[in-house]
N, CA, C and O atoms as a MOPAC input file, in Angstrom:
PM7 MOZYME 1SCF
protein

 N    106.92600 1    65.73900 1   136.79500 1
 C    107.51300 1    64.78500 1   137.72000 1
 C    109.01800 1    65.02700 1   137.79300 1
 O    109.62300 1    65.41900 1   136.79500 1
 N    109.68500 1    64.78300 1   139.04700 1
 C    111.26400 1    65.22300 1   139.40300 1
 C    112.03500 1    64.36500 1   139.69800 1
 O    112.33600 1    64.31800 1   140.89100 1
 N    112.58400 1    63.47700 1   138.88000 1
 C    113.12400 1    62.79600 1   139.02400 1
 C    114.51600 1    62.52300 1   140.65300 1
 O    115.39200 1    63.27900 1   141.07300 1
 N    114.09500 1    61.18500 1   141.08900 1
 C    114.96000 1    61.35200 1   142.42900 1
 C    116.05300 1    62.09100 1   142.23200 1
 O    116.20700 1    62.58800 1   141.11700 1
 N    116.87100 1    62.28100 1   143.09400 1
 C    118.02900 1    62.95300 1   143.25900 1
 C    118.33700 1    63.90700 1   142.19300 1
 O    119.46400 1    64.06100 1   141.72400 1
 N    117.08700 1    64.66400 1   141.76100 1
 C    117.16200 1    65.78000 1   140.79300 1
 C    117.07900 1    67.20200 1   141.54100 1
 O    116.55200 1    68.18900 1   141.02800 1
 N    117.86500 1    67.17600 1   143.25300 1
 C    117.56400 1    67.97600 1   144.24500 1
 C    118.12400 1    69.21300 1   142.82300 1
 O    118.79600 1    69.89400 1   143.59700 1
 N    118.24200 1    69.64300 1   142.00500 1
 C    118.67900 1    71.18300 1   142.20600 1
 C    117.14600 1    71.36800 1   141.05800 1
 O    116.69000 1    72.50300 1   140.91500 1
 N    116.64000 1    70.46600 1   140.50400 1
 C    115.73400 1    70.72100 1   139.86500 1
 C    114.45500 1    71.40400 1   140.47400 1
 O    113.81200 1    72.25300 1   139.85600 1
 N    114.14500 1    70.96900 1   141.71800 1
 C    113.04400 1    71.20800 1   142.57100 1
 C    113.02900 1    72.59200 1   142.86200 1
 O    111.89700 1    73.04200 1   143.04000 1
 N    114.06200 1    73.47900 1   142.97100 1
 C    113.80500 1    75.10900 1   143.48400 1
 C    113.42500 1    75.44500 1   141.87800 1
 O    112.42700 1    76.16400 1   141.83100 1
 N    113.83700 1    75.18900 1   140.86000 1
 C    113.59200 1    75.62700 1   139.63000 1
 C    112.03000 1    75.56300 1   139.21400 1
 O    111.33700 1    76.48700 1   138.78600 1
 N    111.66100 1    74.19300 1   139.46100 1
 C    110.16500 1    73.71900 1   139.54600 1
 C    108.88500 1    74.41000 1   140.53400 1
 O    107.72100 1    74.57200 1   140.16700 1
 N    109.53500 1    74.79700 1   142.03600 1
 C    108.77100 1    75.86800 1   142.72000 1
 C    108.67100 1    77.20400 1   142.04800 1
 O    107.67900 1    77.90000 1   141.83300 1
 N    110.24900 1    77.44000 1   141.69800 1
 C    110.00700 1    78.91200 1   141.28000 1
 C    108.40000 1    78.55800 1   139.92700 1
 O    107.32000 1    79.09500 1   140.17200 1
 N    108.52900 1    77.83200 1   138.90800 1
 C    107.79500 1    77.76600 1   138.02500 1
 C    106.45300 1    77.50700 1   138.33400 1
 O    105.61300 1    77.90500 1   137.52700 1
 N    106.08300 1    76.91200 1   139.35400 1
 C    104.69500 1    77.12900 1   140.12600 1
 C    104.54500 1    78.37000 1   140.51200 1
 O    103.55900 1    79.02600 1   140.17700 1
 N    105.56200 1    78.87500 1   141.30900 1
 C    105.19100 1    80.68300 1   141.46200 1
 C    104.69500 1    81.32600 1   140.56500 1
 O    103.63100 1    81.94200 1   140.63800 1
 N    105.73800 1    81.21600 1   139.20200 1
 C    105.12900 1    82.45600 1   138.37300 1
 C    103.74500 1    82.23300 1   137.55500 1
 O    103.11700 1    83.00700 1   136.83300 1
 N    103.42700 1    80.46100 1   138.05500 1
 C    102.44900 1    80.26500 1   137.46700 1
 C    100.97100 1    81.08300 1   138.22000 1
 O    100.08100 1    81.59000 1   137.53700 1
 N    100.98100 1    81.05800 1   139.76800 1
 C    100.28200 1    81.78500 1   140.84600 1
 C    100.22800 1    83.08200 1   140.49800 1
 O     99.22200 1    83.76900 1   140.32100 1
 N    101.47300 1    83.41300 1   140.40100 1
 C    101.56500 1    85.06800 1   140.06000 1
 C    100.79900 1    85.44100 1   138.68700 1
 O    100.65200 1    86.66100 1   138.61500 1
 N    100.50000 1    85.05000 1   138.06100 1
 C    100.25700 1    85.41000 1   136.26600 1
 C     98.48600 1    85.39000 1   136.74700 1
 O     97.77000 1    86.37400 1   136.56100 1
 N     97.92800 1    83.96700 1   137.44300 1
 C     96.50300 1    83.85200 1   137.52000 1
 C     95.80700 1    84.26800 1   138.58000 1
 O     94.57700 1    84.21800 1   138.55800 1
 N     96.71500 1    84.89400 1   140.01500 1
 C     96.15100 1    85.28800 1   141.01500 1
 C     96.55500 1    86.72400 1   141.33600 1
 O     97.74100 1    87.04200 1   141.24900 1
 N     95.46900 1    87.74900 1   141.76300 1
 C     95.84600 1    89.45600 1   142.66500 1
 C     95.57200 1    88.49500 1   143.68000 1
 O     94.40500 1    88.63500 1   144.04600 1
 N     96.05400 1    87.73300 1   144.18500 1
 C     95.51700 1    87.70200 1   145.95500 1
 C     97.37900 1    88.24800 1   146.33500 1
 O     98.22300 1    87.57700 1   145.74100 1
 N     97.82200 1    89.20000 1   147.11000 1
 C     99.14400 1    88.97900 1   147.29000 1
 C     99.44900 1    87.81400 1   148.25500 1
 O    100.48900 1    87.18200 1   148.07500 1
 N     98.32500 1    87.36700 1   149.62600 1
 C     99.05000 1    86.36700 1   149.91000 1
 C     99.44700 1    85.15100 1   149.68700 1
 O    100.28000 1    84.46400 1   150.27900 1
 N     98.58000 1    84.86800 1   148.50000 1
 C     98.65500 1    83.65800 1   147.75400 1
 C    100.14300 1    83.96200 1   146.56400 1
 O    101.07200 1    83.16000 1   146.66000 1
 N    100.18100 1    84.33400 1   146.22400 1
 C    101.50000 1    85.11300 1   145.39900 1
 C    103.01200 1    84.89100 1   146.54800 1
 O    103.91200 1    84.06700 1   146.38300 1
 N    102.94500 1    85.46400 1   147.18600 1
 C    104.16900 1    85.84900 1   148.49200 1
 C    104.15000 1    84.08600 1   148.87500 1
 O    105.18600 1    83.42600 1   148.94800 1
 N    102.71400 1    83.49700 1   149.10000 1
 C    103.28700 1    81.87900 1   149.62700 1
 C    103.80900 1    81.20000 1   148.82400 1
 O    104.65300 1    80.39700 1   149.22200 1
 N    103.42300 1    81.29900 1   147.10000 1
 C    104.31500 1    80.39000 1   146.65300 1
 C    105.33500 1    80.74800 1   146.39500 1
 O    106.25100 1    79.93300 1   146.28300 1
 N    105.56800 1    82.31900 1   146.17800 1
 C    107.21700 1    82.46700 1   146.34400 1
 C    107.86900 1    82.35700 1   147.03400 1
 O    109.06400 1    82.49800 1   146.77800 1
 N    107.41100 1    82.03800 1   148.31900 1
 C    108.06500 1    81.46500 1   149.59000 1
 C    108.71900 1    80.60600 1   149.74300 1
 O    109.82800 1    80.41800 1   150.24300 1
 N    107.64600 1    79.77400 1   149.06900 1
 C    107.82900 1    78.21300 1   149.12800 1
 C    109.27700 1    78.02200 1   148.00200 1
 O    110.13400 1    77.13900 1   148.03400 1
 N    109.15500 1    79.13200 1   147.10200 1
 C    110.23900 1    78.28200 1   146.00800 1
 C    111.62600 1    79.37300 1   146.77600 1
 O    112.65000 1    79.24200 1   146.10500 1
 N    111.72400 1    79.87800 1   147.39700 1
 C    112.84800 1    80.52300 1   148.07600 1
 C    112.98300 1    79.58800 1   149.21500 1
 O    113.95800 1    78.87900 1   149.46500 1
 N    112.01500 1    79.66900 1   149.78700 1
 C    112.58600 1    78.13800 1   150.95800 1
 C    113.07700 1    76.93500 1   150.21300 1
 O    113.88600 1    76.27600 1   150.86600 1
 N    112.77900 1    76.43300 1   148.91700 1
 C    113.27700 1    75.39400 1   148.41600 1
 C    114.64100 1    75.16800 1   147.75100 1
 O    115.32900 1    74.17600 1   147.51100 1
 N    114.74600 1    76.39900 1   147.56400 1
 C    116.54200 1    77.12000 1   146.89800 1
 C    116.92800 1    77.02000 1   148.13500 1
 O    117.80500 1    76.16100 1   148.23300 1
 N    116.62400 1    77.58900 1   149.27400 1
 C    117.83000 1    77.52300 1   150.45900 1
 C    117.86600 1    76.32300 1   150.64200 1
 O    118.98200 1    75.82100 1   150.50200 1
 N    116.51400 1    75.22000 1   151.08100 1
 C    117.06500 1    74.17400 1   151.73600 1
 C    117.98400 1    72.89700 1   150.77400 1
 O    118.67400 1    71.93400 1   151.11000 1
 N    117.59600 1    73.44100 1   149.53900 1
 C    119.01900 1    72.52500 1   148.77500 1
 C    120.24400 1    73.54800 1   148.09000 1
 O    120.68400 1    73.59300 1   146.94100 1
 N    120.51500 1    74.17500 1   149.06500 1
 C    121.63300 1    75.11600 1   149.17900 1
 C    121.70100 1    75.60300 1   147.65100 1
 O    122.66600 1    75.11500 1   147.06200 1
 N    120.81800 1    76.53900 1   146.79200 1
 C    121.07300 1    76.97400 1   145.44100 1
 C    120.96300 1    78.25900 1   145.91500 1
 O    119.78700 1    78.62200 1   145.94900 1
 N    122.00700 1    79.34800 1   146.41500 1
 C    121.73300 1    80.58200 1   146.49400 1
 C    121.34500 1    81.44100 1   145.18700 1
 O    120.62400 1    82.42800 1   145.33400 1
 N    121.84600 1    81.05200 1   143.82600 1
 C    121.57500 1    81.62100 1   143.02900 1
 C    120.11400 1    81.66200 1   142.46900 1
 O    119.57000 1    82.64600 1   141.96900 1
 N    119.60100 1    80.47400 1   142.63500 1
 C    117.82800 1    80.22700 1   142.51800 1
 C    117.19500 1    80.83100 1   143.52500 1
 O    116.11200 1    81.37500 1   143.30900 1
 N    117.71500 1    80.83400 1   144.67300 1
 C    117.18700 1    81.32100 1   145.82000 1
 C    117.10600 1    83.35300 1   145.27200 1
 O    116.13500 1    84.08100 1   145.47800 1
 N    118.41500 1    83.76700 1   144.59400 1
 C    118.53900 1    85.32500 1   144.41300 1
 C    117.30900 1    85.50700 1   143.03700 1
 O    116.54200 1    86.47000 1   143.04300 1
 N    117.28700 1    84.90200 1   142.39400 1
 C    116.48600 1    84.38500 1   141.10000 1
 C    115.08300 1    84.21600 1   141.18300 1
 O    114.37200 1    84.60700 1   140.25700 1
 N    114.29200 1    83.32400 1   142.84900 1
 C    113.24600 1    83.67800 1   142.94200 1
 C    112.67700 1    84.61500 1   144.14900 1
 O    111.48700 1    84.60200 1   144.46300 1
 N    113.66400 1    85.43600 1   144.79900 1
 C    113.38200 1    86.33500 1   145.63400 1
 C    113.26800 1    88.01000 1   144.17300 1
 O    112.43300 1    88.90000 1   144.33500 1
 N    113.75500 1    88.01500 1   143.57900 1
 C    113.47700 1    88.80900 1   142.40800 1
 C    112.38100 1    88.80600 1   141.36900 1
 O    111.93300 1    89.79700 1   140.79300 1
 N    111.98200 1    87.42800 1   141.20100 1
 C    111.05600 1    87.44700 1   140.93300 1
 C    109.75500 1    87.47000 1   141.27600 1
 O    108.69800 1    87.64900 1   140.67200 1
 N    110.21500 1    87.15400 1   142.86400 1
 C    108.55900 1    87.99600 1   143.87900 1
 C    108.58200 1    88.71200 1   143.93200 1
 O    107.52200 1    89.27000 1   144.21900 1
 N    109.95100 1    89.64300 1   143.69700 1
 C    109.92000 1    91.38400 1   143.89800 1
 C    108.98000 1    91.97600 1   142.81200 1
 O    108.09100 1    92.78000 1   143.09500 1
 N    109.29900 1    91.40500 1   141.19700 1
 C    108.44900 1    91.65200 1   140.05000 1
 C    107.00500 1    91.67500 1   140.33900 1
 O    106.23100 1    92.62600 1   140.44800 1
 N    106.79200 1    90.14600 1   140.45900 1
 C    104.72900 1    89.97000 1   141.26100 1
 C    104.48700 1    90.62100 1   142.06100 1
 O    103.26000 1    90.67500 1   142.14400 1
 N    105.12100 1    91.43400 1   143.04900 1
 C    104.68800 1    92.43900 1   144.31500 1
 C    104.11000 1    93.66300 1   143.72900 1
 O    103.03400 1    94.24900 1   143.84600 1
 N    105.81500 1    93.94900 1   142.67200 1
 C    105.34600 1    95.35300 1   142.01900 1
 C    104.22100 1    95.33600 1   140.61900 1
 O    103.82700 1    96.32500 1   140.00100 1
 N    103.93900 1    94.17500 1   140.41500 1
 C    102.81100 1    93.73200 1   139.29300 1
 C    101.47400 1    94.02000 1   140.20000 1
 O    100.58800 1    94.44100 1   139.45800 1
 N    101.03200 1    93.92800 1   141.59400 1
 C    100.21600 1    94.04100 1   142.15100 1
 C    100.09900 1    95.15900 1   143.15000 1
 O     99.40800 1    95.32300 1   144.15500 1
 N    101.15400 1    95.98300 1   142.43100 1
 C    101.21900 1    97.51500 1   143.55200 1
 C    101.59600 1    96.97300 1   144.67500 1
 O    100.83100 1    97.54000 1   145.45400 1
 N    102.12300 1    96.39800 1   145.19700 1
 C    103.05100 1    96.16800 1   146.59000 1
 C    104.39100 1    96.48500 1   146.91700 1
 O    105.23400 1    95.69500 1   147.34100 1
 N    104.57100 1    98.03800 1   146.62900 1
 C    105.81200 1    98.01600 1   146.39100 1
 C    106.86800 1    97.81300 1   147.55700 1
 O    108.06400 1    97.60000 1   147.35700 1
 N    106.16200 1    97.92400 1   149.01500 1
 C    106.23000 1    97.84700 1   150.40300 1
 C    107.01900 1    96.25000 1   150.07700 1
 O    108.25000 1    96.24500 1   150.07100 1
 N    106.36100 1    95.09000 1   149.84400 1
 C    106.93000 1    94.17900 1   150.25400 1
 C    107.84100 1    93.68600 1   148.86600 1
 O    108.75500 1    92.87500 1   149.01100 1
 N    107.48900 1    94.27700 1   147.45900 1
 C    108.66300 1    94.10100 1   146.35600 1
 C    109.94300 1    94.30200 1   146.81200 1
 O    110.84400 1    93.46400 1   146.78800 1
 N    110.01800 1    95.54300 1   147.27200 1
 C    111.47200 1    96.34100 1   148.45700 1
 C    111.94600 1    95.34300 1   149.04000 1
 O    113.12700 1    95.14600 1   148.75500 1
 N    111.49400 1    94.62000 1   149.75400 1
 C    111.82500 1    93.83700 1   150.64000 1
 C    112.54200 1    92.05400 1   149.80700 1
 O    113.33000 1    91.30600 1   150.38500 1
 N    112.03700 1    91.85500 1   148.59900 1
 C    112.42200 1    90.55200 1   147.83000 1
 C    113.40400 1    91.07700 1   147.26100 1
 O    114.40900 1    90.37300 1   147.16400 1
 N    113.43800 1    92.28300 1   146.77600 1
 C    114.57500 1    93.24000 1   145.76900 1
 C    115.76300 1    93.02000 1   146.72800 1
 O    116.66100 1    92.19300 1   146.56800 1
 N    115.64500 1    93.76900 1   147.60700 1
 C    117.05200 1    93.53900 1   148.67500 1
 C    117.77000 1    92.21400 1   149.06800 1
 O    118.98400 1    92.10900 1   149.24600 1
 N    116.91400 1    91.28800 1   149.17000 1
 C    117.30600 1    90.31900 1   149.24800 1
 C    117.55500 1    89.46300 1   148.16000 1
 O    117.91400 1    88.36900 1   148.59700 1
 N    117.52600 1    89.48300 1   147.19300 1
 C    117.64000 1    89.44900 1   145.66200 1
 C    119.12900 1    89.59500 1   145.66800 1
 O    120.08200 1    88.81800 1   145.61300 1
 N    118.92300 1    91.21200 1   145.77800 1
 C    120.05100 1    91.95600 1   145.95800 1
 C    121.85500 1    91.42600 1   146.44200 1
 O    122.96200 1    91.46900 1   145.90300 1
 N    121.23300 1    90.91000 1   147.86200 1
 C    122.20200 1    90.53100 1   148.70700 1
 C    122.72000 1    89.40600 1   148.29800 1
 O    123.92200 1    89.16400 1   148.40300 1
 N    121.72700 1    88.47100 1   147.70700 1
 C    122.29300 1    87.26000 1   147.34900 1
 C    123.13300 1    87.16500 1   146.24000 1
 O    124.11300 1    86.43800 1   146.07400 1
 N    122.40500 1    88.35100 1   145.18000 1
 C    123.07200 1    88.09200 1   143.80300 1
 C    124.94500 1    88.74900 1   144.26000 1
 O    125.92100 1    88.41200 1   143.58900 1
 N    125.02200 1    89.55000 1   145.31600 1
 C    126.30400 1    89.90100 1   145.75600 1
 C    126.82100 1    89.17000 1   146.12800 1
 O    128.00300 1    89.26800 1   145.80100 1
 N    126.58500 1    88.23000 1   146.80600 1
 C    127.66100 1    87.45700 1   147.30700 1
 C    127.57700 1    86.43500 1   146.38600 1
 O    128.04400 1    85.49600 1   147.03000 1
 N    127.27000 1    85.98000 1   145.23700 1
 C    127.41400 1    85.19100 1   143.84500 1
 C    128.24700 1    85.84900 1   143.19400 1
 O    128.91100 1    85.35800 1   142.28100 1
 N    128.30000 1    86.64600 1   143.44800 1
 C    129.10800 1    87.59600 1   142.07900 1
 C    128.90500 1    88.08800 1   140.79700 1
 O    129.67400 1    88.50100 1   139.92900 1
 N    127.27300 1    87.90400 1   140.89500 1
 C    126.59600 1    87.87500 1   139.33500 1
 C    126.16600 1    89.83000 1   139.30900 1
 O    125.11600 1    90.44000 1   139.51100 1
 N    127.67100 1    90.30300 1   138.93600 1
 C    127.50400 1    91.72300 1   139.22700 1
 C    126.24200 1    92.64800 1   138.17400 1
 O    125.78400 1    93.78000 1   138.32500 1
 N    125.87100 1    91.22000 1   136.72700 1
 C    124.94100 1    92.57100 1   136.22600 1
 C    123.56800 1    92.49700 1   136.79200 1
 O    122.77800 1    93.42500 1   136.62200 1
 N    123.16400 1    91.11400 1   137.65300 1
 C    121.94600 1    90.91000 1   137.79300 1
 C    122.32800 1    92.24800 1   139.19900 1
 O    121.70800 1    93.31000 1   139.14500 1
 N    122.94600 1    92.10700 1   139.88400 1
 C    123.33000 1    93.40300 1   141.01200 1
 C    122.85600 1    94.92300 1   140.35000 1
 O    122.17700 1    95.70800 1   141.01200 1
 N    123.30900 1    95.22000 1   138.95800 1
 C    123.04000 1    96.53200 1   138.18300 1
 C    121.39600 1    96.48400 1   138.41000 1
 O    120.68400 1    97.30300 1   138.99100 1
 N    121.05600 1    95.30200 1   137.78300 1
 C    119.74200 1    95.35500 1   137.27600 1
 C    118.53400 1    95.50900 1   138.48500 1
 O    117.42100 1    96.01000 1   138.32200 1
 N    119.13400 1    94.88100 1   139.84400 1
 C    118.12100 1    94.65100 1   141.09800 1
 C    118.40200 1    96.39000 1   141.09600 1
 O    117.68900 1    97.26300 1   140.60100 1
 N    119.23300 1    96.47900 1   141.56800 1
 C    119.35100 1    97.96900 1   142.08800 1
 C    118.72600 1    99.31600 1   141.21300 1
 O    118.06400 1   100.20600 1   141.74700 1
 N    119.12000 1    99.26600 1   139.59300 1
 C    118.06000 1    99.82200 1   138.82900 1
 C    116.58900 1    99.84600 1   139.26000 1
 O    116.02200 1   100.93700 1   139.21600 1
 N    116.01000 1    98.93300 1   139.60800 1
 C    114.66000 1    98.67300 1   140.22600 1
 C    114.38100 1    99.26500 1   141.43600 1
 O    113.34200 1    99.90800 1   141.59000 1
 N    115.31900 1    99.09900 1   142.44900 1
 C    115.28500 1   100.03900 1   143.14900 1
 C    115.17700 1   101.46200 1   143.62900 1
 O    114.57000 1   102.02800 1   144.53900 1
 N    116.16100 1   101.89100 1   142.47900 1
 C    115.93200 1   103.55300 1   142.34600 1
 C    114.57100 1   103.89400 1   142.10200 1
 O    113.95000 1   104.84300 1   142.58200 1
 N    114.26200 1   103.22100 1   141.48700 1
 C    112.88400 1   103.66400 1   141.09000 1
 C    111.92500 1   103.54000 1   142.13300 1
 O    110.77700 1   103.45000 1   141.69900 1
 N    112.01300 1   103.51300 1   143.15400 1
 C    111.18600 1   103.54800 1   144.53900 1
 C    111.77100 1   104.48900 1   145.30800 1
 O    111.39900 1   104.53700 1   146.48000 1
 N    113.00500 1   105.63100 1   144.75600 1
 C    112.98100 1   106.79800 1   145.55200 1
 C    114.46000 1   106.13500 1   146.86300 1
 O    114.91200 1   104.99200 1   146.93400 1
 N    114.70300 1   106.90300 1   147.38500 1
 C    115.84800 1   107.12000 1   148.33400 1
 C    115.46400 1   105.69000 1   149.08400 1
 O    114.28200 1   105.40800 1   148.88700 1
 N    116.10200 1   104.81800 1   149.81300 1
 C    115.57600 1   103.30100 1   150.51000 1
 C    116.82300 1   103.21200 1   150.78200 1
 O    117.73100 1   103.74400 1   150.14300 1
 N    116.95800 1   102.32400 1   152.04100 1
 C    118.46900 1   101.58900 1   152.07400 1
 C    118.25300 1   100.07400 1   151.68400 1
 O    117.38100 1    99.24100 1   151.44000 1
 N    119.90200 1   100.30100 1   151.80600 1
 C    120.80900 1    99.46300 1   150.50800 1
 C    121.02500 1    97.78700 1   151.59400 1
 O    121.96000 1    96.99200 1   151.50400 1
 N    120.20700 1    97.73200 1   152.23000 1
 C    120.86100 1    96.39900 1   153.25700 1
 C    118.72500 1    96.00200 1   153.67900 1
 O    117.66700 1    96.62900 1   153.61400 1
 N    119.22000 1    94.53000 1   154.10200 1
 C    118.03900 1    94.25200 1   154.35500 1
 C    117.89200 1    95.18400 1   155.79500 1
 O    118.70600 1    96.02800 1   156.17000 1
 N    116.46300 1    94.73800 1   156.58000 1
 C    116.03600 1    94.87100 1   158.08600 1
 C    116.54900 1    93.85900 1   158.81400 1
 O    116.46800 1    92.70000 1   158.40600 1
 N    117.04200 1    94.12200 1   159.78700 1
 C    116.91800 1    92.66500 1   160.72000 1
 C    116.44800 1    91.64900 1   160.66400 1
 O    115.31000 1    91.66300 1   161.13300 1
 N    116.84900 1    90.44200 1   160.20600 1
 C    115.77100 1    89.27500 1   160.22600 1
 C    115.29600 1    88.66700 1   161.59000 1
 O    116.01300 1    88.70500 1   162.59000 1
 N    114.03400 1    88.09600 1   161.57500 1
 C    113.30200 1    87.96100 1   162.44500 1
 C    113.34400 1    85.93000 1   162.65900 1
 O    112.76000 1    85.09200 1   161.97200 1
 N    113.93900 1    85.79600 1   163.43900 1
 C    114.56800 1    84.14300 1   163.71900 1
 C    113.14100 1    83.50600 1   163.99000 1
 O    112.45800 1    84.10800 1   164.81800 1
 N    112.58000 1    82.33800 1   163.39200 1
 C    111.26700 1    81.58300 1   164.23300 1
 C    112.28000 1    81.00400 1   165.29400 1
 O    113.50600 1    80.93100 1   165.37900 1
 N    111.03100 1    80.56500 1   166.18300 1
 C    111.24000 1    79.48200 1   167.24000 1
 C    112.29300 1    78.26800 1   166.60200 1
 O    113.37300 1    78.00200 1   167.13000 1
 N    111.88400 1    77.73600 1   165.63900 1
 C    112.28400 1    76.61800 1   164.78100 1
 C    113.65700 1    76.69500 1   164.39200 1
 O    114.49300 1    75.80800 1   164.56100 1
 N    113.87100 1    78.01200 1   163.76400 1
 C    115.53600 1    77.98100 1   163.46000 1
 C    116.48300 1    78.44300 1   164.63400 1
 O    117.71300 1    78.43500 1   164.56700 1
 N    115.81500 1    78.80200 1   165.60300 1
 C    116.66100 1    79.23300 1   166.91400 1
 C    116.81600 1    77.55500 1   167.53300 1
 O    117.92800 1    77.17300 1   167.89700 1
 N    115.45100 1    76.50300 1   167.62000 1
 C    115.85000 1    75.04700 1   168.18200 1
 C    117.22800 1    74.96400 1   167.69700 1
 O    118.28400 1    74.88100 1   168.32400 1
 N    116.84100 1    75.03100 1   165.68200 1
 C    117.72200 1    73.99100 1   165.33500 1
 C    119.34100 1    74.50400 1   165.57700 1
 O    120.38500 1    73.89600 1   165.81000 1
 N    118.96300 1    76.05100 1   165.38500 1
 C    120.61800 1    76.68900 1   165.37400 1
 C    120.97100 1    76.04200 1   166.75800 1
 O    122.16400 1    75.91100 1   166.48600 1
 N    120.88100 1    75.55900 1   167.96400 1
 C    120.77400 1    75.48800 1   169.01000 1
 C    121.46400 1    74.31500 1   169.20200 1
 O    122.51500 1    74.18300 1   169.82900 1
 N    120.67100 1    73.26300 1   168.49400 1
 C    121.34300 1    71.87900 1   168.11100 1
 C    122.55300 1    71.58200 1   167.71300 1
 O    123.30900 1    70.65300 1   167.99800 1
 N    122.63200 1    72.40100 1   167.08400 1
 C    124.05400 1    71.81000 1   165.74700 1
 C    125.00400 1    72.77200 1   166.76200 1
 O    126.11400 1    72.47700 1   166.32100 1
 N    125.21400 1    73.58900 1   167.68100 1
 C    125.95700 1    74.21200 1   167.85800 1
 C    126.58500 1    73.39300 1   169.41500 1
 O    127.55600 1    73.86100 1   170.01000 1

């Protein structure tokens, strides 16, 4: 239980449902949703560092289930976040992981906007 206004507790608590999914399930899409869910829950109470914390740790469950296609993809963004934190060894350590998947670039893909964040960007502007 999370106590009210324990907003920074709640991305900590998703992430910990994730790795609980990850440990008892190979389904990857069941894996990727709850790490979703605990990366959507770091952004929407603005914790980039939980947010870099559980995009790395879906990168781990991807590559625990041979996915290294979409690990790449949590790593980088891992990546990006732990850079602009400044947490330069977790930066050593994402990128170590990386090499090990061979030549890749160093920046995410284009992100792909829903309908939903184009409304809202739309709104506020």
């Amino acid at each position: 239980q999370v106590a009210e206004g324990s907003v920074i507790h709640k991305p900590l608590l998703q992430i910990l449902l994730a790795e609980k999914v990850g440990f008892r399930e190979q389904n990857a899409a069941a894996i990727r949703s709850a790490y979703d869910d605990a990366i959507e829950e770091a952004k929407r109470c603005e914790v980039p560092h939980y947010e870099g914390v559980a995009n790395e740790k879906a990168g781990n469950a991807m590559l625990c289930i041979d996915d290294k296609i979409t690990a790449e993809h949590y790593y980088l963004r891992a990546l990006e976040l732990y850079r602009s934190w400044g947490a330069q060894v977790l930066v050593e350590k994402v990128e170590e992981k990386l090499e090990s998947f061979g030549p890749q670039r160093k920046e995410l893909p284009p992100r792909v906007i829903s309908p939903e964040e184009m409304s809202s960007s739309l709104r506020t502007t």
